[in-house]
C-alpha positions as CSV (number, residue, x, y, z in Angstrom):
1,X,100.9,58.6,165.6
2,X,97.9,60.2,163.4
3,X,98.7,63.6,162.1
4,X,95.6,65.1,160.4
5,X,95.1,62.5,157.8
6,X,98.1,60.7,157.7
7,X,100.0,58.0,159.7
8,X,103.5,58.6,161.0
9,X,106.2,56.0,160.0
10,X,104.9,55.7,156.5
11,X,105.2,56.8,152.7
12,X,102.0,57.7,151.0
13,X,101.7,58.2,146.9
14,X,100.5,61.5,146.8
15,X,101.0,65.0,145.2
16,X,102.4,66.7,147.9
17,X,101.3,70.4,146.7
18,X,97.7,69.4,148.1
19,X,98.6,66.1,150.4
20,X,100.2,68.6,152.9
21,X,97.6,70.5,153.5
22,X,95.9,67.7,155.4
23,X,98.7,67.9,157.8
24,X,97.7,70.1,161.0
25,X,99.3,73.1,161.8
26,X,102.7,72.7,163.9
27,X,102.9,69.0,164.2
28,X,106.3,68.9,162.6
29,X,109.6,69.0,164.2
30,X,112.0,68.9,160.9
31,X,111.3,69.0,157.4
32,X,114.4,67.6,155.3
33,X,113.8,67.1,151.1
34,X,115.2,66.9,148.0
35,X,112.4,69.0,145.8
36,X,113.3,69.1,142.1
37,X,116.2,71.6,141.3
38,X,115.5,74.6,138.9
39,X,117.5,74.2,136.3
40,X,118.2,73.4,132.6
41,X,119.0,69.8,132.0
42,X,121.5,69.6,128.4
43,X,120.3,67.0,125.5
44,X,123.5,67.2,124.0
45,X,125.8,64.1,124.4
46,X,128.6,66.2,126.3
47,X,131.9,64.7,126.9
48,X,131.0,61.0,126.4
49,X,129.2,61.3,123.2
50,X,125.9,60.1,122.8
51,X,125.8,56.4,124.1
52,X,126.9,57.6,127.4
53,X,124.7,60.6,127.9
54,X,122.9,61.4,130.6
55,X,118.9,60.2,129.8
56,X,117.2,63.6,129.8
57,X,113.8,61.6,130.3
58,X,115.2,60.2,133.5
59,X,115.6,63.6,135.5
60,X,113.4,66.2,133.3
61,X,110.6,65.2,136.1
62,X,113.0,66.4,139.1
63,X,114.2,69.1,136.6
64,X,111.7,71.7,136.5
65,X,111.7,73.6,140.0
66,X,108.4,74.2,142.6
67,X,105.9,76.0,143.2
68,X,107.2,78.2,145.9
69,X,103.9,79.1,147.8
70,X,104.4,75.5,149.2
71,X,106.7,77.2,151.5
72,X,103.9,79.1,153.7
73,X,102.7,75.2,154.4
74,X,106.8,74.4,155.1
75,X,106.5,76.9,157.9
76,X,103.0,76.2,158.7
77,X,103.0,72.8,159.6
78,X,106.3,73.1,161.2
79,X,106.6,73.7,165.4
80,X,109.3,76.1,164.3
81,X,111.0,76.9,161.0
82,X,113.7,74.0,161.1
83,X,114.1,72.8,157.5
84,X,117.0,71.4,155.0
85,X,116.3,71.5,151.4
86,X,118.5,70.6,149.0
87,X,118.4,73.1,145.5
88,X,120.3,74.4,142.6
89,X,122.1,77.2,142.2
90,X,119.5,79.1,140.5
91,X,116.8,78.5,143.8
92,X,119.4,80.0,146.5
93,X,118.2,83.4,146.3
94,X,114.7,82.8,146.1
95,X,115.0,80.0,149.1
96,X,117.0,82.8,150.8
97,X,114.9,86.2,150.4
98,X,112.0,83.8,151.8
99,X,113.2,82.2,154.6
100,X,116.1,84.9,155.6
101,X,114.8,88.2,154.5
102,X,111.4,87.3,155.3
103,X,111.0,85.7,158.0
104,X,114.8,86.6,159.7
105,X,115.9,82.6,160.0
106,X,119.6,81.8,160.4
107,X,121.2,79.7,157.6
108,X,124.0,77.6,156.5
109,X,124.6,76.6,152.9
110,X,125.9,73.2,152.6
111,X,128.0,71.4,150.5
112,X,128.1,68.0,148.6
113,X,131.2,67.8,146.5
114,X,131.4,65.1,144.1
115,X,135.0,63.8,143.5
116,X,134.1,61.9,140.6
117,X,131.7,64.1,138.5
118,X,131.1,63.6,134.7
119,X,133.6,66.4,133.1
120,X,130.8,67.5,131.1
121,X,131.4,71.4,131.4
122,X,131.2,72.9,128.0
123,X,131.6,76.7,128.3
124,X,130.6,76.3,132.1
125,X,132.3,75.1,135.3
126,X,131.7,71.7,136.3
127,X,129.1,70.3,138.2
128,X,130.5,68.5,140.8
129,X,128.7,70.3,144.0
130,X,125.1,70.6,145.6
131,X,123.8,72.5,147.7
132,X,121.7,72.0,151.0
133,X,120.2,74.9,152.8
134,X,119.5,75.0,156.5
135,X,117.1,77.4,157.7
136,X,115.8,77.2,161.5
137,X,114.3,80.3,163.2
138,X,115.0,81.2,166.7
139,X,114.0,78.4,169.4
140,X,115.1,75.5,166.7
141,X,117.7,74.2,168.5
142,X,121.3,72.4,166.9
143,X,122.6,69.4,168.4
144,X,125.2,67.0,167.4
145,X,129.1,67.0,167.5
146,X,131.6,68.4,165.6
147,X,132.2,65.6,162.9
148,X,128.4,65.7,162.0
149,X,127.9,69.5,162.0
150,X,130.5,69.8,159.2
151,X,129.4,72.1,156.3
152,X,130.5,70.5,153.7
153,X,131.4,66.6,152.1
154,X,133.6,65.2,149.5
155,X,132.6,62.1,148.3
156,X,132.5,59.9,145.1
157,X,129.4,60.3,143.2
158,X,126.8,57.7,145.0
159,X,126.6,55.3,141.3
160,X,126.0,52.2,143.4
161,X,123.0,53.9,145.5
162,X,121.6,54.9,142.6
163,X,121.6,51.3,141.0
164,X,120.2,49.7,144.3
165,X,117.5,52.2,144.9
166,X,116.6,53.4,141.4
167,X,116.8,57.0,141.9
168,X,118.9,59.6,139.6
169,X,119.3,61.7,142.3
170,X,119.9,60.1,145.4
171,X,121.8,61.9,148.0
172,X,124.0,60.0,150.7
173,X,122.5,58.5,153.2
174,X,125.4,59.8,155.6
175,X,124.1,63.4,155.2
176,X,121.0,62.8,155.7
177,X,121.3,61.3,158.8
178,X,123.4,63.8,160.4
179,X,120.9,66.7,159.5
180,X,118.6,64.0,161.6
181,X,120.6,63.8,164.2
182,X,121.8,68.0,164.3
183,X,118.1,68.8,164.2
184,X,116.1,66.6,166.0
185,X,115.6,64.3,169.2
186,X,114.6,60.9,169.5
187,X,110.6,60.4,169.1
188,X,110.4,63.7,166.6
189,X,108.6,64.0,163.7
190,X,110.3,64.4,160.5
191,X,108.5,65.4,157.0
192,X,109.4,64.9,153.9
193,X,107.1,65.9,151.2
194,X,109.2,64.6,148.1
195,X,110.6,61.6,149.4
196,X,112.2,60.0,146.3
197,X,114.4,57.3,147.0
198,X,113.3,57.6,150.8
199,X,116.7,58.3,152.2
200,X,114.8,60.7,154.8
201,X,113.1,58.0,156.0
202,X,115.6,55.5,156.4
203,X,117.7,58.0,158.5
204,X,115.0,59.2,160.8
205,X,114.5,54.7,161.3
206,X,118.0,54.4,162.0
207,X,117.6,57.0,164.4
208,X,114.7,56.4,166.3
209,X,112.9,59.0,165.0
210,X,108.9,59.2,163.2
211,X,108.6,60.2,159.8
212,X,106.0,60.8,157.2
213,X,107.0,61.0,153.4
214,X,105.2,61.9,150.5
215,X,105.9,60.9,147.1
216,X,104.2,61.6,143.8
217,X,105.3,59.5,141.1
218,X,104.4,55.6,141.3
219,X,107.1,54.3,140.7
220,X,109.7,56.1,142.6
221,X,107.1,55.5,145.8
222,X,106.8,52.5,145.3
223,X,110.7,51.4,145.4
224,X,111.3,53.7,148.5
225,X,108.4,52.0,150.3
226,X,110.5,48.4,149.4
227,X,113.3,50.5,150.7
228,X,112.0,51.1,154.0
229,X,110.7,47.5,154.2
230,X,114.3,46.2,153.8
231,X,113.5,45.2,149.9
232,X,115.8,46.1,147.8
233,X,114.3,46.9,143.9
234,X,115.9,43.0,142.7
235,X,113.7,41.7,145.9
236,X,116.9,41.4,148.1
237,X,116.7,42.1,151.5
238,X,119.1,44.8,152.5
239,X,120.0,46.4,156.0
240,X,119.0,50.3,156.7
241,X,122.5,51.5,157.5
242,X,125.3,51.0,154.6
């Protein structure tokens, strides 16, 4: 299927913030992504000392926030508001006063808890959770069952995703697919406009549904793309569902 000037069932290397709007209006069922978080990401060597750190260089790219006027294309290109978009802490209340005090969608915060977190929390609580929010507006319906429409997960941190994908900040592939699944029929279209890892796209495949990802950096585009060909990043073939 041709949306504007994209292809559905594809991943494109392409700055997103201008890519999208080449998209037509309301030709999107579901928009689910992983933007980069707002926060501050710590040089020091925390509680591992300084061979085990985390590499600053590796996430300061995802670590700087968005430009939040991409939102009016979020709810332009979308049929109705109907969106899951992971953030930090700091992006709740802006994500919130736009999409709930705005324009008066319901919401859920969900919750990925990480059971085995680095106890790096120096004069702070640990950071052993993320957060997902869902935002649909009246008409965007909710399907799934019970088990898939839980709130939140506890799970060990994904180490071995991250090594077979190349991503810092992959999120389970489980989640994804049941916000797939709660928010969307068969044959819909889903969007997401920084794809990473793809993980988006390999849970709308599994599920017989189109998708369309975007992804600026090279790199990370192109190992996503050899994702969703079944190529793992050592040129192993590997199966979509884990």
């Amino acid at each position: 299927m041709k949306l504007g000037d994209f292809e559905t069932n594809r991943i494109y290397n392409v700055d997103c913030y201008q890519a999208i709007k080449h998209l037509p209006d309301s030709c999107i069922d579901l928009i689910i992504t992983d933007p980069p978080y707002e926060q501050d990401v710590a040089h020091s060597s925390g509680a591992f000392g300084i061979d085990k750190k985390l590499n600053y260089k590796q996430i300061a790219d995802i670590s700087c926030g968005i430009d939040y006027s991409i939102l009016d294309e979020f709810v332009r290109v979308l049929k109705r508001i109907n969106l899951y978009i992971w953030c930090s802490r700091r992006q709740i209340p802006k994500l919130i006063d736009y999409f709930v005090a705005q324009r008066k969608c319901r919401y859920n915060i969900i919750t990925w808890h990480k059971s085995n977190a680095i106890p790096a929390a120096n004069n702070c609580y640990m950071p052993d959770t993320e957060y997902c929010l869902f935002f649909r507006e009246r008409g965007a319906k909710l399907y799934g069952t019970p088990a898939s429409k839980r709130t939140y997960y506890i799970t060990p941190l994904n180490v071995a995703d991250k090594r077979r994908f190349g991503h810092p900040t992959i999120k389970p592939l489980e989640i994804i697919q049941n916000f797939v699944i709660n928010s969307s029929v068969k044959g819909s279209v889903i969007f997401d406009p920084f794809a990473g890892s793809g993980t988006t796209g390999v849970a709308a495949k599994n599920n017989d549904r189109q998708y369309i990802l975007f992804e600026k950096d090279k790199t990370r585009y192109l190992q996503a793309e050899n994702r969703l060909n079944n190529i793992q990043i050592d040129g192993q073939m590997t199966l979509f569902t884990m």
